[in-house]
NUKOLLUM-771082 format. One record per residue: chain; residue in three letters; x, y, z of N, C-alpha, C, CB in turn. Coordinates in nm, 3 decimals. Glycine has a CB too. Layout:
REM NUKOLLUM-771082
+------+------+---------+---------+---------+---------+---------+---------+---------+---------+---------+---------+---------+---------+
| nufi | zase |    n.c1 |    n.c2 |    n.c3 |   ca.c1 |   ca.c2 |   ca.c3 |    c.c1 |    c.c2 |    c.c3 |   cb.c1 |   cb.c2 |   cb.c3 |
+------+------+---------+---------+---------+---------+---------+---------+---------+---------+---------+---------+---------+---------+
|    A |  ALA |       X |       Y |       Z |       X |       Y |       Z |       X |       Y |       Z |       X |       Y |       Z |
...
+------+------+---------+---------+---------+---------+---------+---------+---------+---------+---------+---------+---------+---------+
***
This chain:
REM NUKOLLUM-771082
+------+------+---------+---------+---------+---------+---------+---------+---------+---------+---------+---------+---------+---------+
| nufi | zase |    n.c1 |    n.c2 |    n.c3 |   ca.c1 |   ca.c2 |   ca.c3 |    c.c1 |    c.c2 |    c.c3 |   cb.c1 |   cb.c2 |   cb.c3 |
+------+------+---------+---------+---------+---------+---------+---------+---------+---------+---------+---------+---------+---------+
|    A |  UNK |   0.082 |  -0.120 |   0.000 |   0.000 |   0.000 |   0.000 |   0.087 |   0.127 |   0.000 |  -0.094 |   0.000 |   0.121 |
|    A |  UNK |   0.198 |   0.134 |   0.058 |   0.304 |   0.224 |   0.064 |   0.301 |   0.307 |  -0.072 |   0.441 |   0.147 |   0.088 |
|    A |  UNK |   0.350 |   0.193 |  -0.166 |   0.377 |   0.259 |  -0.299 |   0.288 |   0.299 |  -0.358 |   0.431 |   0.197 |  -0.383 |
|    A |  UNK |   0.159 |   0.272 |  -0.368 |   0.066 |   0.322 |  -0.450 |   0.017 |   0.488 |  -0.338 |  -0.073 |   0.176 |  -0.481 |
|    A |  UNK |   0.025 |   0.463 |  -0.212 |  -0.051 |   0.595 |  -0.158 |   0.120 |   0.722 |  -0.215 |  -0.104 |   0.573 |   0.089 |
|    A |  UNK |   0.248 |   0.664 |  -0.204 |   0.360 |   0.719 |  -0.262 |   0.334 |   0.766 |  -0.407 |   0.469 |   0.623 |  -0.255 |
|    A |  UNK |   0.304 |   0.725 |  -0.491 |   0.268 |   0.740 |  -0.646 |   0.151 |   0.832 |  -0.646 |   0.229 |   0.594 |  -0.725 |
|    A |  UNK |   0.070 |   0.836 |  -0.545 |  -0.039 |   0.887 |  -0.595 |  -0.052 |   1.036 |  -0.477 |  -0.172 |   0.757 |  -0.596 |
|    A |  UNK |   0.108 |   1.042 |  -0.394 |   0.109 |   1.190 |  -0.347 |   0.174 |   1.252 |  -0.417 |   0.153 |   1.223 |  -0.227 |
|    A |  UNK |   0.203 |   1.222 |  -0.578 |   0.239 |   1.333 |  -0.618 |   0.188 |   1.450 |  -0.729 |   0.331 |   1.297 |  -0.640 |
|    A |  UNK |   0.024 |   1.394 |  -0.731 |  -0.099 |   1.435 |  -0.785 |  -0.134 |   1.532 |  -0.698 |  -0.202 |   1.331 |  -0.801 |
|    A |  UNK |  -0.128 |   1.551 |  -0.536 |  -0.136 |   1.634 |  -0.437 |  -0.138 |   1.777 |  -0.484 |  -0.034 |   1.607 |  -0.350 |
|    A |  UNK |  -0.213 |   1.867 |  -0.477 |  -0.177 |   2.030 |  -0.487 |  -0.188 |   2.059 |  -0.392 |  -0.244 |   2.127 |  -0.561 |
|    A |  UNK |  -0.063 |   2.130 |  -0.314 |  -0.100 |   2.196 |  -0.226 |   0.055 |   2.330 |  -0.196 |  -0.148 |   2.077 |  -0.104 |
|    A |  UNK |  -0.006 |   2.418 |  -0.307 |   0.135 |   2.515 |  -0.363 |   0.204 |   2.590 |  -0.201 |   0.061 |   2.685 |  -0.504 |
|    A |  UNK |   0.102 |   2.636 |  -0.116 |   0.082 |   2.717 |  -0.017 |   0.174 |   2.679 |   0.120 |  -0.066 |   2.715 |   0.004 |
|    A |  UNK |   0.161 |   2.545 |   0.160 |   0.168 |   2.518 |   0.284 |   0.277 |   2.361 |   0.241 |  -0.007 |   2.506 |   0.368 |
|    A |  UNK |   0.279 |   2.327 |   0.124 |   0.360 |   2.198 |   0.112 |   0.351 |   2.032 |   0.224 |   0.507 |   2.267 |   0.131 |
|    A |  UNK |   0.213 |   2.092 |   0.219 |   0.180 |   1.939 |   0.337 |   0.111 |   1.874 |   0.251 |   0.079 |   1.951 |   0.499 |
|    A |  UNK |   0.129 |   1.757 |   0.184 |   0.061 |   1.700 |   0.064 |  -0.036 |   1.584 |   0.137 |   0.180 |   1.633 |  -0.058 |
|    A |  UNK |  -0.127 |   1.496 |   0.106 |  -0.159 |   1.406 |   0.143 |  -0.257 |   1.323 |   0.034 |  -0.200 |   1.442 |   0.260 |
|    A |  UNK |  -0.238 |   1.152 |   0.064 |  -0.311 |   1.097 |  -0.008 |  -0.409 |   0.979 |   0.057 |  -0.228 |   1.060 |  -0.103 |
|    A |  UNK |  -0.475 |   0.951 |  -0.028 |  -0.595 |   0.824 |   0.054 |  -0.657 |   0.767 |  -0.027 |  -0.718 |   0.869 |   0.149 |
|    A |  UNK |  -0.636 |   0.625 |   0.037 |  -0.706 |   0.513 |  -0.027 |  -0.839 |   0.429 |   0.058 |  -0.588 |   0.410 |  -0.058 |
|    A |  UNK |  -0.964 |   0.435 |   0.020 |  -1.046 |   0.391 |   0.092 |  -1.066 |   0.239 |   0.014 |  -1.164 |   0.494 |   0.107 |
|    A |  UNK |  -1.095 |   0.131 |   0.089 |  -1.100 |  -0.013 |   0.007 |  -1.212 |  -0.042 |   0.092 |  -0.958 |  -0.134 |   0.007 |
|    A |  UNK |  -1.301 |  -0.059 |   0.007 |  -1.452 |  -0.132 |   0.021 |  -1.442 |  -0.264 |   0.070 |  -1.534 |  -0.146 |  -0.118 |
|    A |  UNK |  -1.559 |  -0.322 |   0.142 |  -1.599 |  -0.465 |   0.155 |  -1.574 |  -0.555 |   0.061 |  -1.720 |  -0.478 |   0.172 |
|    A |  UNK |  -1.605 |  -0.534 |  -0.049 |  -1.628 |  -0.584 |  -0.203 |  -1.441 |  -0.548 |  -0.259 |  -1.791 |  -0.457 |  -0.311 |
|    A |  UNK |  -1.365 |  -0.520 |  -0.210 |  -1.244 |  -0.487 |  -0.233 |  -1.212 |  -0.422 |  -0.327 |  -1.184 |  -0.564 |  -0.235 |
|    A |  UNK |  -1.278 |  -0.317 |  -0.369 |  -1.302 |  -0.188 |  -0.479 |  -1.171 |  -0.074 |  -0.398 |  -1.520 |  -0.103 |  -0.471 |
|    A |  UNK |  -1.135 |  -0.010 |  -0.459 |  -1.041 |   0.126 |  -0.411 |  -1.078 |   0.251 |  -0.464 |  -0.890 |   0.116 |  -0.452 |
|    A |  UNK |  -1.090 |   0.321 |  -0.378 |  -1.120 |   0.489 |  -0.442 |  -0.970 |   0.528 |  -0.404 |  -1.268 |   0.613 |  -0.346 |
|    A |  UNK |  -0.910 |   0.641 |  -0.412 |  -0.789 |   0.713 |  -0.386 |  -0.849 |   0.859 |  -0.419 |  -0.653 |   0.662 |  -0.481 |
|    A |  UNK |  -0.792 |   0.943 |  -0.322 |  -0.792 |   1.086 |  -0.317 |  -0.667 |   1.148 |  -0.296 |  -0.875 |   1.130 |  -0.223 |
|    A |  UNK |  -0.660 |   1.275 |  -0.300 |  -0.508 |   1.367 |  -0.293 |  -0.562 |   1.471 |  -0.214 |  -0.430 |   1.434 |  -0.452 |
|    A |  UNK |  -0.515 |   1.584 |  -0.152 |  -0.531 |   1.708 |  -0.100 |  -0.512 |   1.780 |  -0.213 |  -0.447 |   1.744 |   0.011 |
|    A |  UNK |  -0.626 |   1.884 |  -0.224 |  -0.624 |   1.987 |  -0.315 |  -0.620 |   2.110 |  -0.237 |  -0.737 |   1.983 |  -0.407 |
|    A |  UNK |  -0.541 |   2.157 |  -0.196 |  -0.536 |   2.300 |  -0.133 |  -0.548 |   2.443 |  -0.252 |  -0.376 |   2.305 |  -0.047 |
|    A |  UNK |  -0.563 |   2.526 |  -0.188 |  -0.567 |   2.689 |  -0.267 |  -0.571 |   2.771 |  -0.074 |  -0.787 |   2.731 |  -0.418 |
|    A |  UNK |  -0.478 |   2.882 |  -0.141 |  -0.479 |   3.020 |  -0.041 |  -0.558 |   2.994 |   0.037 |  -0.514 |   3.157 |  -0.089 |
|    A |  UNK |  -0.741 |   3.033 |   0.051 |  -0.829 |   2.974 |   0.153 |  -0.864 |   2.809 |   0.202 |  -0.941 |   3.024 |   0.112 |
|    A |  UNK |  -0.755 |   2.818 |   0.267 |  -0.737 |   2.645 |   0.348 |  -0.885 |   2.557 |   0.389 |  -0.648 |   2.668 |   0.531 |
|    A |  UNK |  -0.976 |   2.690 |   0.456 |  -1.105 |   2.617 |   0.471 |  -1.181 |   2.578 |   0.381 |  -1.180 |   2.673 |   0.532 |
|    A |  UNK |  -1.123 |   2.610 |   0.216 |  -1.167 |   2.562 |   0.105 |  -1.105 |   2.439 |   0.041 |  -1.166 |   2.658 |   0.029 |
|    A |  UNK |  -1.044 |   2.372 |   0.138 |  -0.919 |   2.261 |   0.082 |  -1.053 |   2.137 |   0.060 |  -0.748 |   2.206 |   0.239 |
|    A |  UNK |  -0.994 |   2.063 |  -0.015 |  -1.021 |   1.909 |  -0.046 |  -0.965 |   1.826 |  -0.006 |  -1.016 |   1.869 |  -0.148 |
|    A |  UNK |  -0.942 |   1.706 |   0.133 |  -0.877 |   1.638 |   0.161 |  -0.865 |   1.528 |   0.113 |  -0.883 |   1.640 |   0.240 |
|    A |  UNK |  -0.774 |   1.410 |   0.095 |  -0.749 |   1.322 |   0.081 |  -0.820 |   1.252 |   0.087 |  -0.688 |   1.306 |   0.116 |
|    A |  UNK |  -0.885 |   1.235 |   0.169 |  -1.009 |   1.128 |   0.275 |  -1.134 |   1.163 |   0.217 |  -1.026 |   1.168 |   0.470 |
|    A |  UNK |  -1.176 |   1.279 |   0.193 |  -1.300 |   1.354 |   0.123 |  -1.267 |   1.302 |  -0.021 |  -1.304 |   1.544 |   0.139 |
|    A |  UNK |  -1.165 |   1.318 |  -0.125 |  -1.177 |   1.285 |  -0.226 |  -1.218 |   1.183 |  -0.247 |  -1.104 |   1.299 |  -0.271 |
|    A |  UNK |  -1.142 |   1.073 |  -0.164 |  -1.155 |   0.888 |  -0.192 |  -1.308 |   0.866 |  -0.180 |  -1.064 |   0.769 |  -0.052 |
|    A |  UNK |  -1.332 |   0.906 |  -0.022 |  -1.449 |   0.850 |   0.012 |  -1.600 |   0.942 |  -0.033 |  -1.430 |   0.829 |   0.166 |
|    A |  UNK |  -1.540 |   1.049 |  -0.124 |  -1.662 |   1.074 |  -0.227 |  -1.655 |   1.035 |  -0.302 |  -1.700 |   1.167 |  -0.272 |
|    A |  UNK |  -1.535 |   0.939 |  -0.405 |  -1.583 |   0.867 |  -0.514 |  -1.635 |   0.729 |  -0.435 |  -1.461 |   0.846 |  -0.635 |
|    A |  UNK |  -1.633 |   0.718 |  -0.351 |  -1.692 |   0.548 |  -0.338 |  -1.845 |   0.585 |  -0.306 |  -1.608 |   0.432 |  -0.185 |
|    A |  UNK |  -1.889 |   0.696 |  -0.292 |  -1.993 |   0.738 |  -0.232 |  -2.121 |   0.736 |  -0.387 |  -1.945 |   0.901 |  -0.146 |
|    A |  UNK |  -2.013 |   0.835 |  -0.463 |  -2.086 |   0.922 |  -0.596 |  -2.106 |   0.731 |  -0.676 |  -1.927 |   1.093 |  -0.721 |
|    A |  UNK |  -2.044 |   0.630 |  -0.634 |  -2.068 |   0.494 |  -0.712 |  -2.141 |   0.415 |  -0.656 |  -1.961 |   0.418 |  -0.740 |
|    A |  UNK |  -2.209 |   0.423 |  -0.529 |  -2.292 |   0.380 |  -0.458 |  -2.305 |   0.301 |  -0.344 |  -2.336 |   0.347 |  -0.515 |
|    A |  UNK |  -2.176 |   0.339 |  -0.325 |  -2.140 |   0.265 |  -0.176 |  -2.191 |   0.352 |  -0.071 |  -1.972 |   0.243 |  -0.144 |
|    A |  UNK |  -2.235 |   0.258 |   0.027 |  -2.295 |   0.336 |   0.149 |  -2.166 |   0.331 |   0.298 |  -2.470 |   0.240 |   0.196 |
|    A |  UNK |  -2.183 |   0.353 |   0.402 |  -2.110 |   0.387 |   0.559 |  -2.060 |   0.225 |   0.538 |  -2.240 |   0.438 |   0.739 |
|    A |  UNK |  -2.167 |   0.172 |   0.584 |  -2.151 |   0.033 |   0.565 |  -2.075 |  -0.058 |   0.477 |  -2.245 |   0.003 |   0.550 |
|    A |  UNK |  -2.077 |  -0.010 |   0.361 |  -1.996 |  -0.058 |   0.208 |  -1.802 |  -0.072 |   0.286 |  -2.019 |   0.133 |   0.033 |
|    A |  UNK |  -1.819 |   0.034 |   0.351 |  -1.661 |   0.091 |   0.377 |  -1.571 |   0.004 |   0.468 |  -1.663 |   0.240 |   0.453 |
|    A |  UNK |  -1.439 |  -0.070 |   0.404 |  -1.367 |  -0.163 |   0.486 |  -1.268 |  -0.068 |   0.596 |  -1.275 |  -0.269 |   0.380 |
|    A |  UNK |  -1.185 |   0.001 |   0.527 |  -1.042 |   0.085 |   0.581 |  -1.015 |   0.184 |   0.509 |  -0.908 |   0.011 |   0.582 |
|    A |  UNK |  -0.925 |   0.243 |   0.573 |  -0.885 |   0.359 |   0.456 |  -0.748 |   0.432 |   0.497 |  -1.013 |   0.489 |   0.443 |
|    A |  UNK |  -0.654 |   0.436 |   0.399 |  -0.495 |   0.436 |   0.445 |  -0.495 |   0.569 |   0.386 |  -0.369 |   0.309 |   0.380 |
|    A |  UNK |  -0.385 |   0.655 |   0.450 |  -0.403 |   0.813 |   0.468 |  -0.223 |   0.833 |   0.478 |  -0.517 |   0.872 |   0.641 |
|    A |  UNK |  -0.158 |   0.858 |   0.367 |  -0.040 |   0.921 |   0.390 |   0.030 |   1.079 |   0.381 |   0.015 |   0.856 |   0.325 |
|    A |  UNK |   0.104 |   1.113 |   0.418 |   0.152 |   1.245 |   0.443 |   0.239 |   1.220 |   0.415 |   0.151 |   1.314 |   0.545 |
|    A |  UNK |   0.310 |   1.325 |   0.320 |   0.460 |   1.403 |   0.266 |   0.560 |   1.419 |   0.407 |   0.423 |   1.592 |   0.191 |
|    A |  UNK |   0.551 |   1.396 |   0.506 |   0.599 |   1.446 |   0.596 |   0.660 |   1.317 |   0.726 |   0.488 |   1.548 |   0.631 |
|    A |  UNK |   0.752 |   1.384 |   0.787 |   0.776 |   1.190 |   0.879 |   0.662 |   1.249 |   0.963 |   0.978 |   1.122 |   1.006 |
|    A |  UNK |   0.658 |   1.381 |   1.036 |   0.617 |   1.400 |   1.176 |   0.487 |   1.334 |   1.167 |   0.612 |   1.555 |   1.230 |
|    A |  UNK |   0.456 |   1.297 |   1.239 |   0.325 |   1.220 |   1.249 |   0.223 |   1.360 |   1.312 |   0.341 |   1.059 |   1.375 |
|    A |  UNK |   0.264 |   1.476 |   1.313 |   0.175 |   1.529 |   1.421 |   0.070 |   1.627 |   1.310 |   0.278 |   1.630 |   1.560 |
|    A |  UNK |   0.140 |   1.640 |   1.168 |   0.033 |   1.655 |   1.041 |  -0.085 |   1.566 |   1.034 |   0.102 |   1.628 |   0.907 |
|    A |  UNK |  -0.102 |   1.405 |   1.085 |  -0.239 |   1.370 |   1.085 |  -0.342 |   1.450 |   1.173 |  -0.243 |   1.236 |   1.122 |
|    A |  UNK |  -0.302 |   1.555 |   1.231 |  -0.409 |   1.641 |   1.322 |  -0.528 |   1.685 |   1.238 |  -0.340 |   1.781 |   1.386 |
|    A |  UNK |  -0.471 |   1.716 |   1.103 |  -0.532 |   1.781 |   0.979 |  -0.623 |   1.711 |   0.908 |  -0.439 |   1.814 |   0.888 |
|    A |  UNK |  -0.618 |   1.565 |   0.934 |  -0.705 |   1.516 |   0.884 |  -0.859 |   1.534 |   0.866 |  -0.682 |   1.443 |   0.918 |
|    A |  UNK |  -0.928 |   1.539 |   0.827 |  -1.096 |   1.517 |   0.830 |  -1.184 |   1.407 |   0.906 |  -1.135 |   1.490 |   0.695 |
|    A |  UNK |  -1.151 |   1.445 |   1.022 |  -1.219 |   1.351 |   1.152 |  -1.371 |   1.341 |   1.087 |  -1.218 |   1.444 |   1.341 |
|    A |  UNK |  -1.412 |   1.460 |   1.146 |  -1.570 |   1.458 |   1.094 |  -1.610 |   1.374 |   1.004 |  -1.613 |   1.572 |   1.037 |
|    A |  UNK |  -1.570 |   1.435 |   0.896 |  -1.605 |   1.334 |   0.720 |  -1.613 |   1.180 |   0.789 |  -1.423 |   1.339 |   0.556 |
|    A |  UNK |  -1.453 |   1.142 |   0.793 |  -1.448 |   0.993 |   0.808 |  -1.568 |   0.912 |   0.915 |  -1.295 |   0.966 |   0.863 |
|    A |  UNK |  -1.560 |   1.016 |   1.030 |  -1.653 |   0.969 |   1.102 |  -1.776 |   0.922 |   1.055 |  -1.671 |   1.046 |   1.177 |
|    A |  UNK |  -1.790 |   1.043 |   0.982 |  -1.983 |   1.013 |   0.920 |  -1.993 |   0.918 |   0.785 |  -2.076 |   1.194 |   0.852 |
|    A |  UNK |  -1.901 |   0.882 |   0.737 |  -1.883 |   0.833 |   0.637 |  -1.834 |   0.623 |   0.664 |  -1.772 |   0.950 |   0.574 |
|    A |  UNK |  -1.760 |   0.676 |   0.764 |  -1.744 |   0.513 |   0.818 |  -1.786 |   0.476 |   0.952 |  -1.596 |   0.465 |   0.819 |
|    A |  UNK |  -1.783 |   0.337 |   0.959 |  -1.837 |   0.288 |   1.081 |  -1.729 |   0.280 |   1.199 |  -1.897 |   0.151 |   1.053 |
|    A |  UNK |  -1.756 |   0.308 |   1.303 |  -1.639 |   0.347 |   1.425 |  -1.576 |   0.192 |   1.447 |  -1.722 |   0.423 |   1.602 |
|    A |  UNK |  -1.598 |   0.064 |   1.432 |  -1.494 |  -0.028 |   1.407 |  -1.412 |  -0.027 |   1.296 |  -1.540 |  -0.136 |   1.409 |
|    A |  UNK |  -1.365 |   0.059 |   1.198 |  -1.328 |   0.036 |   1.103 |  -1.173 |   0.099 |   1.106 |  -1.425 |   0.074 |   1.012 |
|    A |  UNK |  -1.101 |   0.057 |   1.020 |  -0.935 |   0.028 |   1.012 |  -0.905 |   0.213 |   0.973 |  -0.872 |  -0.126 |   0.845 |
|    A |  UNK |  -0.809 |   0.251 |   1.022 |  -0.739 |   0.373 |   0.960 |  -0.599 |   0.380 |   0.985 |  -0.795 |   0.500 |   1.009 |
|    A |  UNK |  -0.571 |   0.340 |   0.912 |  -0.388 |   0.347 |   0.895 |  -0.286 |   0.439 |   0.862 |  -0.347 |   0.276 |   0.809 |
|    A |  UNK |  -0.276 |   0.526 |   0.909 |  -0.167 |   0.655 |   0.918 |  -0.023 |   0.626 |   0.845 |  -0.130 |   0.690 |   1.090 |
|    A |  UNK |   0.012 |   0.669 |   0.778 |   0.160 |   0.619 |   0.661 |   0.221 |   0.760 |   0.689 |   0.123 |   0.581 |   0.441 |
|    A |  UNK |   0.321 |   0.781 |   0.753 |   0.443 |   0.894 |   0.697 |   0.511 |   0.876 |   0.554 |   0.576 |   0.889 |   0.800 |
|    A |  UNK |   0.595 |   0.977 |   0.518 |   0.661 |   0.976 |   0.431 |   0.777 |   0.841 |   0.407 |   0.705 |   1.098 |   0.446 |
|    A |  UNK |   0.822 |   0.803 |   0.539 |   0.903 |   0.707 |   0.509 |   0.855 |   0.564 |   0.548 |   1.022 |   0.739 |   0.566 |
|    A |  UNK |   0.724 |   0.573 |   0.585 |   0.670 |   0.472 |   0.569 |   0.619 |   0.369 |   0.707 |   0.758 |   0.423 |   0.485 |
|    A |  UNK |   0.629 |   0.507 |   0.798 |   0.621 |   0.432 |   0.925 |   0.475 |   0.482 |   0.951 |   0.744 |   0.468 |   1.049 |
|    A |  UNK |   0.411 |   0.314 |   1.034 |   0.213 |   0.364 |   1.032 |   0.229 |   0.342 |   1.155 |   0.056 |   0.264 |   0.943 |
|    A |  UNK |   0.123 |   0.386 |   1.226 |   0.025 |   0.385 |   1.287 |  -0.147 |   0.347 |   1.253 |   0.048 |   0.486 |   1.318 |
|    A |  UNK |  -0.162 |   0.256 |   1.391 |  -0.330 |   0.219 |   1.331 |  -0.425 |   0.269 |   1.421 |  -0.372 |   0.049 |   1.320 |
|    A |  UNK |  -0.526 |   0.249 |   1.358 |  -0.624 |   0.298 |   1.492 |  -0.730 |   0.271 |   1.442 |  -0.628 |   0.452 |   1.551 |
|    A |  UNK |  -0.876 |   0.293 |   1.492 |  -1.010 |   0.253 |   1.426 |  -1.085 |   0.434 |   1.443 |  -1.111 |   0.090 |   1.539 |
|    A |  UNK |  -1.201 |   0.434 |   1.350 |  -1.285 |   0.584 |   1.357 |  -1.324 |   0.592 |   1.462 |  -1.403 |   0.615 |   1.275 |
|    A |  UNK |  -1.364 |   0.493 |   1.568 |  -1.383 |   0.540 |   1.699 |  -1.274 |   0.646 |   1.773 |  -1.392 |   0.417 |   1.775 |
|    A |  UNK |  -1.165 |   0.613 |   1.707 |  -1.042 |   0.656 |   1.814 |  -1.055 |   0.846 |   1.744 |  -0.829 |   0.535 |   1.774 |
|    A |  UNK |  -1.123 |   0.851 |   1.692 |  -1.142 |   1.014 |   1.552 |  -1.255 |   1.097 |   1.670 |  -1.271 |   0.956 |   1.310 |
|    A |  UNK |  -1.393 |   1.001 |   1.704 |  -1.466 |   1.044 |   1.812 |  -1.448 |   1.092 |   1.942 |  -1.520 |   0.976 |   1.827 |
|    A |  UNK |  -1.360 |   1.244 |   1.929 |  -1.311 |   1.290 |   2.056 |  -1.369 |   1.405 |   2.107 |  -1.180 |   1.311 |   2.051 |
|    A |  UNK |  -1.527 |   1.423 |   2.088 |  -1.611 |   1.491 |   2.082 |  -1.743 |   1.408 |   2.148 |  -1.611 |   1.539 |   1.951 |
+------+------+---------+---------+---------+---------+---------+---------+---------+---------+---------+---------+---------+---------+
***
């Protein structure tokens, strides 16, 4: 999974802030969406990684339920850029047992499930 979320951060725009990120959501049915961060100047207008993927699995008819895991890498080693992620989205979009796997740049993960996103 490394290499493909690697190959596919370099589709990433993000001219402004250089924090790139990519995501792969893999269905029940073992289908893959992939997303990139699309940033511009107004940040609260960004497109995340996680939003891209898991709106194409959405716009094809997969439901919360449809959704197996979803692997999320960053341009970056520090792990402390997953802050940025899209809690919310994923939350509402997947089920709180479900897999989320954190990838740095060099390839070191962390796991956790969407429950662990519910810090609210």
């Amino acid at each position: 999974m490394y290499e493909r979320l690697f190959d596919l951060l370099k589709n990433a725009y993000h001219p402004n802030d250089y924090i790139g990120y990519s995501a792969i959501v893999l269905t029940n049915d073992d289908h893959a969406f992939t997303g990139v961060s699309i940033k511009n100047p107004v940040f609260r207008d960004c497109i995340t990684a996680e939003q891209a993927a898991l709106s194409k699995a959405i716009v094809k008819g997969y439901k919360k339920e449809d959704m197996k895991e979803i692997y999320i890498m960053v341009n970056k080693v520090n792990f402390k850029y997953f802050n940025y992620i899209n809690n919310e989205f994923i939350t509402e979009l997947m089920n709180d047992d479900k897999k989320i796997t954190l990838i740095n740049i060099v390839g070191e993960e962390k796991v956790l499930q969407v429950k662990d996103l519910n810090y609210y």
